[in-house]
C-alpha positions in Angstrom: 0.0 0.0 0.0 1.6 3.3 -1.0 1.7 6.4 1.3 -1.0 8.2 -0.1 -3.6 5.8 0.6 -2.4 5.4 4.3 -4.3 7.1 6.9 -2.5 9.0 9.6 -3.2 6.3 12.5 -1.4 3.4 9.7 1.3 6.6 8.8 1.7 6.8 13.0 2.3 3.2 13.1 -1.3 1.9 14.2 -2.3 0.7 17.9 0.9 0.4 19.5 2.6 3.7 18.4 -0.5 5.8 19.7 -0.8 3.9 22.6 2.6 5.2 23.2 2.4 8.4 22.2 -0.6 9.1 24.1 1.3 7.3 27.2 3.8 9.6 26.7 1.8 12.0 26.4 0.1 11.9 29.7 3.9 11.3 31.3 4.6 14.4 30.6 1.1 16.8 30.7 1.3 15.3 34.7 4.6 17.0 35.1 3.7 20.0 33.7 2.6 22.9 36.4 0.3 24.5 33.9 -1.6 21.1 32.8 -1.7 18.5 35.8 -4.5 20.8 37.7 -7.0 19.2 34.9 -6.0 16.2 35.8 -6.1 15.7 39.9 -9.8 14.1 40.0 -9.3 12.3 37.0 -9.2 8.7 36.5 -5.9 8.5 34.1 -6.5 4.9 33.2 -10.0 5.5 32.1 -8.5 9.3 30.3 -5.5 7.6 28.8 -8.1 4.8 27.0 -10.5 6.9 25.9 -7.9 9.5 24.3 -6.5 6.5 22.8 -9.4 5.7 20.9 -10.5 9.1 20.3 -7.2 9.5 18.5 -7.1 6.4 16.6 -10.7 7.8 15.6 -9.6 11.0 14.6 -6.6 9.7 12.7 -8.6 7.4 10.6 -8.8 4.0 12.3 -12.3 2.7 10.7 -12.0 -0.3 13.2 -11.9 2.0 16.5 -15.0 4.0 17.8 -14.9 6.6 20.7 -17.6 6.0 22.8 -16.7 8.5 25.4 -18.4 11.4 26.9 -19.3 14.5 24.4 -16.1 16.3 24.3 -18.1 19.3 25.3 -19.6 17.7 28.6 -16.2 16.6 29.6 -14.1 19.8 29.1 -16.6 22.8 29.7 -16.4 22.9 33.9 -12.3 22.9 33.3 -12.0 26.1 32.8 -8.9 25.4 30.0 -7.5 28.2 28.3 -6.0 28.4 24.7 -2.4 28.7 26.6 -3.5 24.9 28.0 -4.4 24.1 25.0 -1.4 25.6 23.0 1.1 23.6 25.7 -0.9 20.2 25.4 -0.2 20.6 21.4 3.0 21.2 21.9 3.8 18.2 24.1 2.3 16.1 21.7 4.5 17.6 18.6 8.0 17.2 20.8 6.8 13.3 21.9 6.3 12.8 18.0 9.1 14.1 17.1 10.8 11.8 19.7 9.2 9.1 18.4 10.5 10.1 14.8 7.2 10.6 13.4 8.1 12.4 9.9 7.3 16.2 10.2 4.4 15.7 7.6 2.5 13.4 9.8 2.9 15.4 13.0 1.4 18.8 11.1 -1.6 16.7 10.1 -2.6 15.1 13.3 -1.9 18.7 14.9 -4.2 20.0 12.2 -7.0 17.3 13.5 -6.6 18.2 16.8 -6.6 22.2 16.6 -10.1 21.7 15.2 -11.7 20.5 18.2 -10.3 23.5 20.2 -13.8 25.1 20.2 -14.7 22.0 22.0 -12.5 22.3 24.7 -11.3 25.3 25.9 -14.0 27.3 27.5 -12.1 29.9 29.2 -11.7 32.6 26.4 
């Protein structure tokens, strides 16, 4: 199958390379002074599962469905701000990157998730 016809989950290396990145991921978000605060009450199994499948989702797995809460419902009482959501992006590019995802693929999947912004931060 040539590149073109790939979708960005296969490009990303399917379920275990985005299990990983979004392991990652979370690694480092709980580290992070302006992110972890979201995260306190939450159960980070349950999070890290459903983010997994919301990203396979988003980056074209036709076999995974997120069945998790309205993105809306879940985010709107967090009071997240475009800075959040700004840092949370950019952990994701430098864990990529580190994970020597081509540059192409990481723009894309940024591209994906910059359009549910609206969905998620609240505090304007």
């Amino acid at each position: 199958m040539d590149n073109q016809k790939k979708c960005l989950f296969e490009k990303f290396g399917g379920d275990q390379q985005v299990s990983e990145l979004i392991d990652q991921f979370y690694y480092k978000v709980l580290f992070d002074k302006l992110l972890r605060d979201k995260f306190l009450k939450a159960d980070m199994s349950r999070v890290r599962y459903q983010q997994k499948r919301f990203f396979a989702q988003m980056m074209g797995d036709s076999n995974t469905q997120y069945t998790g809460r309205d993105l809306i419902e879940v985010h709107k009482n967090l009071n997240i701000t475009n800075q959040q959501f700004d840092k949370f992006k950019t952990h994701l590019k430098n864990i990529a990157l580190d994970m020597e995802i081509p540059n192409a693929d990481i723009e894309e999947l940024l591209q994906h998730v910059e359009k549910h912004r609206d969905l998620i931060v609240f505090q304007k």
